[in-house]
C-alpha positions in Angstrom: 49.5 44.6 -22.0 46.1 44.8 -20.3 44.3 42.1 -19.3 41.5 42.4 -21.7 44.2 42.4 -24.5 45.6 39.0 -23.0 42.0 37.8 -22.9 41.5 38.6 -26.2 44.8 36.9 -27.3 43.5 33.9 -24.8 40.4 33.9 -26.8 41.3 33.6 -30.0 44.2 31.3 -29.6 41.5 28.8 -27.5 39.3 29.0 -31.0 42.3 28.2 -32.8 43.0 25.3 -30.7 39.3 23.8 -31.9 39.8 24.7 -35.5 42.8 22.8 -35.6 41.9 19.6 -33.8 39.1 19.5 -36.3 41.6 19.7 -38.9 43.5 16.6 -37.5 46.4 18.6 -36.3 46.7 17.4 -32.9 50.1 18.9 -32.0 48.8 22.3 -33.3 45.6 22.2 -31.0 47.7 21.3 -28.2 50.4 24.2 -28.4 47.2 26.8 -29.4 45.6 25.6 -26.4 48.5 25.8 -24.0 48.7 29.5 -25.2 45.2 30.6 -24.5 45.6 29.4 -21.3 48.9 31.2 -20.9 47.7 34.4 -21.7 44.5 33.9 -19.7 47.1 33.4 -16.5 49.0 36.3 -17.8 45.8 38.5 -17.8 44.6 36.9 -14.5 48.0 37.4 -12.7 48.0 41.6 -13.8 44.8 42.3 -12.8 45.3 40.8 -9.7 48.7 43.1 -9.7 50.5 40.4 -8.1 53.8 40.4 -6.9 55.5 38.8 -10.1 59.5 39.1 -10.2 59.7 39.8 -13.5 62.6 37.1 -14.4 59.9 34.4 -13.1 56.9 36.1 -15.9 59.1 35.9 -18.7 59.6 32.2 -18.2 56.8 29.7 -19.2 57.4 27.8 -16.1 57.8 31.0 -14.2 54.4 32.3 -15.4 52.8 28.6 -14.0 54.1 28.8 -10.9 53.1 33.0 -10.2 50.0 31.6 -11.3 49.7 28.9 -8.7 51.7 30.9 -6.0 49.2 33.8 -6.0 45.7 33.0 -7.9 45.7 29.0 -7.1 47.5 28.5 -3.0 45.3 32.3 -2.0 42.2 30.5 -3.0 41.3 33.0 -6.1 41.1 29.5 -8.3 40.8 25.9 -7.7 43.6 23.9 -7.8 41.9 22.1 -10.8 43.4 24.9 -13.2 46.8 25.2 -12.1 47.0 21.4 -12.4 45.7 21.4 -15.9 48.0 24.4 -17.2 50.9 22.4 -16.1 49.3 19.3 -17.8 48.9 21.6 -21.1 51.9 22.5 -21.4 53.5 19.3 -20.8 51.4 18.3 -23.9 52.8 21.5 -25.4 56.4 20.3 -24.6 55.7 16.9 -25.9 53.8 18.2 -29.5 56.6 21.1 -30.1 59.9 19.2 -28.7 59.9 16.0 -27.8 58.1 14.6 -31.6 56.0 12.2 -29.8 52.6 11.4 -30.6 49.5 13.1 -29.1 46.8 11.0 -29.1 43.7 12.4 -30.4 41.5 12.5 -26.8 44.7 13.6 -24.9 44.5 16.6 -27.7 40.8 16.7 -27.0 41.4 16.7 -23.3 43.6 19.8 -23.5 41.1 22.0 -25.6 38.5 21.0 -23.4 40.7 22.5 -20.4 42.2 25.9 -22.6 38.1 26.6 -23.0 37.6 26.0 -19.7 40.3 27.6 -18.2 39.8 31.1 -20.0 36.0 30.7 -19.0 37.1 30.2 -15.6 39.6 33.4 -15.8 37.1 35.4 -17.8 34.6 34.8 -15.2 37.2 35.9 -12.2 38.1 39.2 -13.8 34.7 39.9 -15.7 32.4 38.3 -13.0 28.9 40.6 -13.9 29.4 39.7 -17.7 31.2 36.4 -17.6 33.9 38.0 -20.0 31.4 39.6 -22.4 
């Protein structure tokens, strides 16, 4: 897939992610904002055409750490977004697996971060347009 497909997906998933928080559904939010960020570090990580074993991309926490291995530690994005994909998808974990509780500003919190962090990656890879 090319990175502006992944975008795209990234995109959409990260308006999905409001739409359902303003629908009360917390634990839906959480796992559509875990995935636009997913697919924004998918995107990010091809058209940088890192080095990615390709057992470690098909994992989710394989696709975190190629992330932070090649985009965060070489400088290409603060640490800030590596720390708050893992965070996500903890949240993910927790909404999908574990049937605990999100809170509603911890919910917040990660769809604040899934728009940030495809901004963020949409402004690395687009940086004249800003992903537009």
């Amino acid at each position: 897939m090319k990175p502006i497909d992944l975008m795209a997906k990234a995109q959409k998933a990260a308006n999905s992610a409001i739409i359902l928080l303003e629908a009360g559904d917390v634990d839906g939010a959480c796992g559509r904002a875990y995935y636009a960020m997913f697919n924004a570090a998918r995107a990010a990580l091809i058209a940088a055409n890192a080095s990615v074993a390709e057992d470690m991309a098909r994992s989710h926490s394989g696709l975190i750490a190629a992330f932070s291995l090649h985009l965060v530690k070489t400088g290409k994005f603060p640490v800030e977004l590596g720390r708050s994909l893992n965070k996500v998808e903890d949240l993910r974990l927790i909404a999908d697996y574990k049937g605990e509780a999100v809170e509603l500003d911890i919910a917040t919190w990660a769809v604040e971060q899934a728009q940030a962090f495809v901004k963020a990656v949409e402004t690395g890879l687009f940086p004249k347009t800003g992903g537009n």
